[in-house]
N, CA, C and O atoms as a GROMACS GRO file, in nm:
protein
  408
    1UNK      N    1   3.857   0.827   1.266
    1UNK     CA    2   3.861   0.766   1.135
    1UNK      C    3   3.876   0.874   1.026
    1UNK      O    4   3.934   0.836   0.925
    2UNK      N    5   3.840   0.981   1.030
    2UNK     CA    6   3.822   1.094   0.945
    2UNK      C    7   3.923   1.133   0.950
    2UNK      O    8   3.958   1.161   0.835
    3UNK      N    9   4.051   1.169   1.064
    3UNK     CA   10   4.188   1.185   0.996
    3UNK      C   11   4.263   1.099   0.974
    3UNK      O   12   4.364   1.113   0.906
    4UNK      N   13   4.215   0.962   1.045
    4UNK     CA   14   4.299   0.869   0.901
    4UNK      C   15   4.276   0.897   0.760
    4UNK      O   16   4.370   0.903   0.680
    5UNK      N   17   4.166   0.912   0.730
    5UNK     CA   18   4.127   0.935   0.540
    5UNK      C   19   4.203   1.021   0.529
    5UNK      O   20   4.295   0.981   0.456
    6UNK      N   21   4.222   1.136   0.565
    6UNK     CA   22   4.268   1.290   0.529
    6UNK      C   23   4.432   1.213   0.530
    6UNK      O   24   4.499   1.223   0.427
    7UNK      N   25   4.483   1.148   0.634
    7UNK     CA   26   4.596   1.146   0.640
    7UNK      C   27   4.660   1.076   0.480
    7UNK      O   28   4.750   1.117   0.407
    8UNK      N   29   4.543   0.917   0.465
    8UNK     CA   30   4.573   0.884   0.358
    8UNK      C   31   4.580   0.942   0.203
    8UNK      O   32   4.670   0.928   0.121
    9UNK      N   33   4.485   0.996   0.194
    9UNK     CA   34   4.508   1.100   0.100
    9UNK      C   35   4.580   1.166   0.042
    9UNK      O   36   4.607   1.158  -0.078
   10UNK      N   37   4.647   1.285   0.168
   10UNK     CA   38   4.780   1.339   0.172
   10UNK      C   39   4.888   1.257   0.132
   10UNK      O   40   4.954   1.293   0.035
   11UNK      N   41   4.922   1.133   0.204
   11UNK     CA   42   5.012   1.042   0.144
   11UNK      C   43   4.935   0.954   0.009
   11UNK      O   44   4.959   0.838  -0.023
   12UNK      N   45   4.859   1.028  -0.041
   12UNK     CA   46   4.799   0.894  -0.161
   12UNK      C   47   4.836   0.786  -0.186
   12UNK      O   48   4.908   0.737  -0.273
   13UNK      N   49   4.766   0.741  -0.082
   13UNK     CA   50   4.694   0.616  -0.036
   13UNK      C   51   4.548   0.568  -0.045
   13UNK      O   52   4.481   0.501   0.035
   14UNK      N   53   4.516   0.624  -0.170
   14UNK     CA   54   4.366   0.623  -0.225
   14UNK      C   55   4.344   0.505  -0.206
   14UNK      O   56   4.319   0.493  -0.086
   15UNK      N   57   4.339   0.405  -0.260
   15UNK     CA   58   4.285   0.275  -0.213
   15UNK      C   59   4.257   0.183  -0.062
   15UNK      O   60   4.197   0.079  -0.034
   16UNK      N   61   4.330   0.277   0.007
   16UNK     CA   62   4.312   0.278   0.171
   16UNK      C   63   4.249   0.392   0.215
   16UNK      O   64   4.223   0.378   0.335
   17UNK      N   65   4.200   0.538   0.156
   17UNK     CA   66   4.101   0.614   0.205
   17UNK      C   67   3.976   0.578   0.099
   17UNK      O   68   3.875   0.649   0.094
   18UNK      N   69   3.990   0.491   0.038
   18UNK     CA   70   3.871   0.411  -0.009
   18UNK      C   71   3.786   0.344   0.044
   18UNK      O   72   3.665   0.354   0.058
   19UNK      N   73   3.892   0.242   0.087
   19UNK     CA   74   3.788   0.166   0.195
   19UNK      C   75   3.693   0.229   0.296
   19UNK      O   76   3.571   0.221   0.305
   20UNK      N   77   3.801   0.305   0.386
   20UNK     CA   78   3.788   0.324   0.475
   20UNK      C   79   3.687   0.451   0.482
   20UNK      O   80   3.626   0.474   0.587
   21UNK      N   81   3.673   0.527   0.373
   21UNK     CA   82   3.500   0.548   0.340
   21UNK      C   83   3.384   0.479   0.359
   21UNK      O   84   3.292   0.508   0.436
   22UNK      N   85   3.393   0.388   0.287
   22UNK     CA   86   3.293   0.274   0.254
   22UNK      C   87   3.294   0.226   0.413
   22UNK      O   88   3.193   0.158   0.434
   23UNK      N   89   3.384   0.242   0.540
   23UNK     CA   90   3.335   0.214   0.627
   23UNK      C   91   3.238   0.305   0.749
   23UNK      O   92   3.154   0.290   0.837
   24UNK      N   93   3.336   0.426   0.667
   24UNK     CA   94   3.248   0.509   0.734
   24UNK      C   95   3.098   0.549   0.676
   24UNK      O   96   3.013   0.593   0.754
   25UNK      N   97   3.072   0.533   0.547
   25UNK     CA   98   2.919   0.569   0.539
   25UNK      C   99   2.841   0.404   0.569
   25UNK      O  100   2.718   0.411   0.575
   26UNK      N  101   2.894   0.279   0.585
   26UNK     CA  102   2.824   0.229   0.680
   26UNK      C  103   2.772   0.235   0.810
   26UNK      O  104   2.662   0.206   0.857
   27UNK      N  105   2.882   0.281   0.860
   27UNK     CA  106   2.897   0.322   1.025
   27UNK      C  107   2.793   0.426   0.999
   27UNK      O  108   2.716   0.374   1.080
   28UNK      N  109   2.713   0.546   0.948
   28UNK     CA  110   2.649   0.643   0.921
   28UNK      C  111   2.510   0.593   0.888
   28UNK      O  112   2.414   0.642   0.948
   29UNK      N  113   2.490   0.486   0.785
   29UNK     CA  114   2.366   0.432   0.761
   29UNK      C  115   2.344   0.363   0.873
   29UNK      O  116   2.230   0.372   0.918
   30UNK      N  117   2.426   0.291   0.938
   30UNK     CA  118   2.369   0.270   1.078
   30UNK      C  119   2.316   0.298   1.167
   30UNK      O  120   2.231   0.225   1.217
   31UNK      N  121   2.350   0.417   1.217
   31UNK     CA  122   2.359   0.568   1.320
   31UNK      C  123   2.234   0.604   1.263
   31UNK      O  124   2.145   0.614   1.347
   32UNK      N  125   2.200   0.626   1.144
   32UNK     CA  126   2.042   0.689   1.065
   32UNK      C  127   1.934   0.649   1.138
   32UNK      O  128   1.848   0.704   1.207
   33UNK      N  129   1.977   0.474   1.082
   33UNK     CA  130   1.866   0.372   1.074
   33UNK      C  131   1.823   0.350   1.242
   33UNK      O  132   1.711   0.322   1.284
   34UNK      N  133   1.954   0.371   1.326
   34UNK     CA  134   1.927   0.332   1.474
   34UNK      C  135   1.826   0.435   1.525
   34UNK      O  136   1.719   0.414   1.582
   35UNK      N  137   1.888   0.562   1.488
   35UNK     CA  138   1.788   0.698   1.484
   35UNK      C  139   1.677   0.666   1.484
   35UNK      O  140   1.602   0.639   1.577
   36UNK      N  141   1.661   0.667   1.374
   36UNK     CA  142   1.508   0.616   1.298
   36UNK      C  143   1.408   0.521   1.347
   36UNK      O  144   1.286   0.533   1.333
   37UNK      N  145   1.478   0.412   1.414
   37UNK     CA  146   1.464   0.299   1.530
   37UNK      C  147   1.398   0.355   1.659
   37UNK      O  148   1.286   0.328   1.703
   38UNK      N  149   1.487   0.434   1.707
   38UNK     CA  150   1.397   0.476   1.839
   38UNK      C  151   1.280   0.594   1.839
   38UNK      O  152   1.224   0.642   1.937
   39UNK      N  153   1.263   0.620   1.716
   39UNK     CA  154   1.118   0.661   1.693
   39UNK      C  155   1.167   0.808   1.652
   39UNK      O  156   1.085   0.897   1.629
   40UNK      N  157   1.282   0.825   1.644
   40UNK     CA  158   1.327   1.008   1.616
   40UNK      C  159   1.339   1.023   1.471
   40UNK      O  160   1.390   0.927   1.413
   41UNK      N  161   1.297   1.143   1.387
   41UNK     CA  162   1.290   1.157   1.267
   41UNK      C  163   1.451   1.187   1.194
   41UNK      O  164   1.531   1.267   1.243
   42UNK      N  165   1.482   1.090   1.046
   42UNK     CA  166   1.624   1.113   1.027
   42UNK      C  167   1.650   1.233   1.023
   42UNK      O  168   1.574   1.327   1.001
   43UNK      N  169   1.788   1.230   1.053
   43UNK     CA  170   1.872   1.370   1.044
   43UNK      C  171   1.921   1.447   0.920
   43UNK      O  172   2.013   1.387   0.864
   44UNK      N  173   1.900   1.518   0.883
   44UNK     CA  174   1.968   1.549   0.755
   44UNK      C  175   2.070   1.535   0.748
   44UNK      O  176   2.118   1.454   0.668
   45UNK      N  177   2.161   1.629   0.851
   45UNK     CA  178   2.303   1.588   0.883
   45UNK      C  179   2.356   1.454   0.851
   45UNK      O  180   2.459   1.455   0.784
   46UNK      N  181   2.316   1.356   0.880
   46UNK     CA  182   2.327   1.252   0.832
   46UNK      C  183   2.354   1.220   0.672
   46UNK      O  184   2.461   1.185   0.623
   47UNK      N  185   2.266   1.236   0.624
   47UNK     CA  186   2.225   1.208   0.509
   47UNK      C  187   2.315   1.272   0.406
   47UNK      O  188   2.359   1.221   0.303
   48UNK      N  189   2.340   1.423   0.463
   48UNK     CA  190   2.415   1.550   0.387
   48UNK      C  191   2.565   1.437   0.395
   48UNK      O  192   2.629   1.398   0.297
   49UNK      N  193   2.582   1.417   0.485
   49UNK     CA  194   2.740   1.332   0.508
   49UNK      C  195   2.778   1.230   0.439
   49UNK      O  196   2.881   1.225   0.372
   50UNK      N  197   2.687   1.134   0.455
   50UNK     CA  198   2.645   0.993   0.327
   50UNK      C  199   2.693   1.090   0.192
   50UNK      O  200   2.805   1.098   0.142
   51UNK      N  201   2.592   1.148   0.161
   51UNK     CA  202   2.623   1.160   0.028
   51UNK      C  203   2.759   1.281  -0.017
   51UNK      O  204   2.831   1.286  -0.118
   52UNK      N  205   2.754   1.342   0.071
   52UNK     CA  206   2.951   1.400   0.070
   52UNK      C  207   3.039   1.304   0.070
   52UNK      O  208   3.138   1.336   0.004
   53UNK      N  209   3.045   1.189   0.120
   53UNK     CA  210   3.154   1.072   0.151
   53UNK      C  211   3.117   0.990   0.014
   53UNK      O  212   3.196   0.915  -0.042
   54UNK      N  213   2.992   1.016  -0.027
   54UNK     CA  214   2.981   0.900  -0.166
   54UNK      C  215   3.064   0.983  -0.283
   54UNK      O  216   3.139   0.916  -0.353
   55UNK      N  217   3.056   1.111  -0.304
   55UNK     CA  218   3.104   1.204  -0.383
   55UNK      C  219   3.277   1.176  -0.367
   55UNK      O  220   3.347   1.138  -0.461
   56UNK      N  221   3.313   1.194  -0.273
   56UNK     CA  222   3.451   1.205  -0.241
   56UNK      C  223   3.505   1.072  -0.287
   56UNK      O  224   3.610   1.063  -0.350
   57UNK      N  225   3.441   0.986  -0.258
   57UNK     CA  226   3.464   0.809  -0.254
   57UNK      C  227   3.444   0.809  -0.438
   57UNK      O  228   3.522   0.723  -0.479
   58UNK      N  229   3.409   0.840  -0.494
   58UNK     CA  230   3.379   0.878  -0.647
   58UNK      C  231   3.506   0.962  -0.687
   58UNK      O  232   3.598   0.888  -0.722
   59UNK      N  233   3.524   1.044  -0.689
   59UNK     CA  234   3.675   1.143  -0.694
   59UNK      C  235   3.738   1.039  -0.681
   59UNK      O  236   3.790   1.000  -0.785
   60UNK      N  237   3.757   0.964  -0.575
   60UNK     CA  238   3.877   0.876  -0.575
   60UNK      C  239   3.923   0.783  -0.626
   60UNK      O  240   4.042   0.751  -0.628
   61UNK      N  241   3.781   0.699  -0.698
   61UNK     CA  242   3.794   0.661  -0.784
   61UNK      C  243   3.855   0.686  -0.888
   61UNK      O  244   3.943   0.609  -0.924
   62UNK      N  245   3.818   0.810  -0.968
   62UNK     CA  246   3.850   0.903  -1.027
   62UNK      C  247   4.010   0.877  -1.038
   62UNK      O  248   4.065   0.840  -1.142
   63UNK      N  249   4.058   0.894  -0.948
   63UNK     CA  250   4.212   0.950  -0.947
   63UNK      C  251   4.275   0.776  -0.978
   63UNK      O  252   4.368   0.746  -1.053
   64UNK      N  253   4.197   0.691  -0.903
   64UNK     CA  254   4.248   0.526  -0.890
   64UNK      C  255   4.270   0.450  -1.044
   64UNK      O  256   4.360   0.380  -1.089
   65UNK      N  257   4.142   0.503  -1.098
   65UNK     CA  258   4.108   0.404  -1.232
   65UNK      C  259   4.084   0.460  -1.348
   65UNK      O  260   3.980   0.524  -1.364
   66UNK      N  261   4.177   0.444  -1.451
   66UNK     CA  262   4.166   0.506  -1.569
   66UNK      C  263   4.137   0.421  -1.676
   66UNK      O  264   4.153   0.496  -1.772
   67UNK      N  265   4.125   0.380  -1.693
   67UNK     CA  266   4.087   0.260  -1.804
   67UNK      C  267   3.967   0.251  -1.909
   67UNK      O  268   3.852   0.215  -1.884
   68UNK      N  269   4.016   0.289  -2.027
   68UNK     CA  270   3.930   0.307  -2.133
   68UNK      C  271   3.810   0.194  -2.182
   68UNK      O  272   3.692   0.200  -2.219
   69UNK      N  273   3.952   0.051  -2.149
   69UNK     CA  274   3.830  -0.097  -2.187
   69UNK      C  275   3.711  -0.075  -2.137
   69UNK      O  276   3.613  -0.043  -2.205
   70UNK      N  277   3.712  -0.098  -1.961
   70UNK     CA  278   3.585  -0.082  -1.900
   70UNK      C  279   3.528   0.058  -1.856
   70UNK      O  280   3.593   0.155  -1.896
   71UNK      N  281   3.435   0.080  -1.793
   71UNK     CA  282   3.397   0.193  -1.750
   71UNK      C  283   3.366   0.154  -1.571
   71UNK      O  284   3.260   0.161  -1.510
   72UNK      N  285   3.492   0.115  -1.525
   72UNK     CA  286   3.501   0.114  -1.412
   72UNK      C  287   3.410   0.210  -1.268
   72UNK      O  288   3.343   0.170  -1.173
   73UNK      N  289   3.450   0.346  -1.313
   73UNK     CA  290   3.360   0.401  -1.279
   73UNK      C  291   3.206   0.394  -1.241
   73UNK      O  292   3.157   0.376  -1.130
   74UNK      N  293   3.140   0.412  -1.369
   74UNK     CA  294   3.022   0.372  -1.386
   74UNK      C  295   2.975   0.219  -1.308
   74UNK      O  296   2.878   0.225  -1.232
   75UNK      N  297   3.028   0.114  -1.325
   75UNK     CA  298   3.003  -0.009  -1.247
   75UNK      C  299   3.010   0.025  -1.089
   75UNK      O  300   2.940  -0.018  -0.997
   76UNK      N  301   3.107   0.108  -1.089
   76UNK     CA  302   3.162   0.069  -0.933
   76UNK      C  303   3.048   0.147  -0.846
   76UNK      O  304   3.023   0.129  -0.727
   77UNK      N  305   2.981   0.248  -0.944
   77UNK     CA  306   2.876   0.331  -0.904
   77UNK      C  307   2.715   0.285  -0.852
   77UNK      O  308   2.626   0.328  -0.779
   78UNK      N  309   2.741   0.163  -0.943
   78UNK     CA  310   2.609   0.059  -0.935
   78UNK      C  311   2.600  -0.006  -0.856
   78UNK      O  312   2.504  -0.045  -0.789
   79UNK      N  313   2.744  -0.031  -0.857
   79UNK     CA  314   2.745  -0.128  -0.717
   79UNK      C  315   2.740  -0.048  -0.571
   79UNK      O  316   2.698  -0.110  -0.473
   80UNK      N  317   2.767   0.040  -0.562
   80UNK     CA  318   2.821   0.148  -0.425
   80UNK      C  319   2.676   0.179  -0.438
   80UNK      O  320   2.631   0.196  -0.325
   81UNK      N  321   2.594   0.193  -0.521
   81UNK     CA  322   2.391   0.187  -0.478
   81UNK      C  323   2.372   0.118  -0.489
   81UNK      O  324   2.254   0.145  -0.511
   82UNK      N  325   2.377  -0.020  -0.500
   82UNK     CA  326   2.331  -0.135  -0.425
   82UNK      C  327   2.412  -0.187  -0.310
   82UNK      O  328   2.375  -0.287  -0.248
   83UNK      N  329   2.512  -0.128  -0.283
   83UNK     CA  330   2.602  -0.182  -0.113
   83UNK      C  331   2.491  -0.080  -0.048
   83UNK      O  332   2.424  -0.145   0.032
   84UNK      N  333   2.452   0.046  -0.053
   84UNK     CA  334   2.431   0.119   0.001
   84UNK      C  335   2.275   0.054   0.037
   84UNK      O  336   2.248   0.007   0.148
   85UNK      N  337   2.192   0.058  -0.060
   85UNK     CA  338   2.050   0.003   0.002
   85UNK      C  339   2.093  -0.102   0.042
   85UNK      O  340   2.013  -0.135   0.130
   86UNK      N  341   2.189  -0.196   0.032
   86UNK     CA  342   2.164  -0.335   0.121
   86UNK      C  343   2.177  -0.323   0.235
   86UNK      O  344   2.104  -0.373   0.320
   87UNK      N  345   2.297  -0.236   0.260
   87UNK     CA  346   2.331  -0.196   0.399
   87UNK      C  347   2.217  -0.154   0.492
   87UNK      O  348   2.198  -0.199   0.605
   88UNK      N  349   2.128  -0.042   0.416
   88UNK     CA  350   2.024   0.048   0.473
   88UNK      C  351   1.923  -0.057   0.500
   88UNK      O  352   1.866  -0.052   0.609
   89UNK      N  353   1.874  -0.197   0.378
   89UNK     CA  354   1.786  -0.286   0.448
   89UNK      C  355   1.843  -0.395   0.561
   89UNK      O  356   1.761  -0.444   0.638
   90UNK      N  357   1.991  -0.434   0.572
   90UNK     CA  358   2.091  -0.481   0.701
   90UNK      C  359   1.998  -0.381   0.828
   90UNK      O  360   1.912  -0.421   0.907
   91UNK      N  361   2.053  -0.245   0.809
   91UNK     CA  362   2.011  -0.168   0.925
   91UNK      C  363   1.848  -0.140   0.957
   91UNK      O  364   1.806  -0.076   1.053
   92UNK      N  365   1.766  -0.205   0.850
   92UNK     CA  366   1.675  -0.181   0.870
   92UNK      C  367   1.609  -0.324   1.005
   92UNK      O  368   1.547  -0.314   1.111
   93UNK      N  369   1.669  -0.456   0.918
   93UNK     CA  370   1.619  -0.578   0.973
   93UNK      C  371   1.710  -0.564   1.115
   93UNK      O  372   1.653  -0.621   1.208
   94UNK      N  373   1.813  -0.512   1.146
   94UNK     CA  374   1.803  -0.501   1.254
   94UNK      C  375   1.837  -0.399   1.396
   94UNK      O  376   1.891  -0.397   1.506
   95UNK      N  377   1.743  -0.299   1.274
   95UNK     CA  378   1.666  -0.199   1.434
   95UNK      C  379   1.524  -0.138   1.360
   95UNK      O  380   1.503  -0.041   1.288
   96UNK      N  381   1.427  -0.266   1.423
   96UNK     CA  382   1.304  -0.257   1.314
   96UNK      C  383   1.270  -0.125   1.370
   96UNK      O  384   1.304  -0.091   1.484
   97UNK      N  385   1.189  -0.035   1.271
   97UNK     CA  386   1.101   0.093   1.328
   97UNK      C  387   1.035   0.067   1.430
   97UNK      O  388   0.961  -0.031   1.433
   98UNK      N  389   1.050   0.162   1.550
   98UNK     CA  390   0.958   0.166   1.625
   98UNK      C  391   0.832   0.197   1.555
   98UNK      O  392   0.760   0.098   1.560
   99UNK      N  393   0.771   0.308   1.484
   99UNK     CA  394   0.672   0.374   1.421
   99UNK      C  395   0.657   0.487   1.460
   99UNK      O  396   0.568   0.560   1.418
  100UNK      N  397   0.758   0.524   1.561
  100UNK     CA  398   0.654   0.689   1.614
  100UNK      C  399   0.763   0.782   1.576
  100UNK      O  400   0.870   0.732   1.539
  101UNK      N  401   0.747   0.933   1.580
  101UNK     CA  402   0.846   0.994   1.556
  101UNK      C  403   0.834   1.098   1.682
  101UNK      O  404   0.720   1.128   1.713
  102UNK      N  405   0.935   1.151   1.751
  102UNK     CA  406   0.983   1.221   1.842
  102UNK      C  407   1.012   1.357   1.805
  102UNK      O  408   1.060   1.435   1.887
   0.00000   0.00000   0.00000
């Protein structure tokens, strides 16, 4: 999936290495939360990645939406932290904590 983005990019195709962010730091809050699930403490690695892919996914915005009326940006930001905790409570309800850590 990661050289599809790169590929899209290159051909700017921002609105298709957009998405396809947003699928990969789901796929990632998943992987955390499953972590986290079988009793092992999160990874940073993880986490460091999430928020590199939110940054980049922001840039791209960046490049997508210029528009003075709204502040596109800024909204889309609000919303991309609330997809993000919903997701993280999705992954939470289903891979409840074990409680222990490894």
């Amino acid at each position: 999936m990661v050289q599809e983005i790169e590929n899209d990019i290159r051909n700017e195709k921002y609105d298709v290495s957009y998405l396809r962010i947003n699928d990969l730091i789901h796929s990632l809050i998943q992987i955390k939360q499953l972590i986290i699930s079988m009793g092992y403490e999160e990874h940073e690695l993880i986490k460091k990645m999430i928020v590199q892919l939110s940054i980049l996914r922001r840039q791209l915005e960046t490049v997508m939406y210029k528009n003075d009326d709204l502040d596109v940006l800024k909204v889309n930001q609000k919303l991309s932290e609330f997809e993000i905790e919903l997701s993280e409570l999705a992954a939470k309800i289903k891979f409840p904590l074990s409680g222990g850590k490894k």
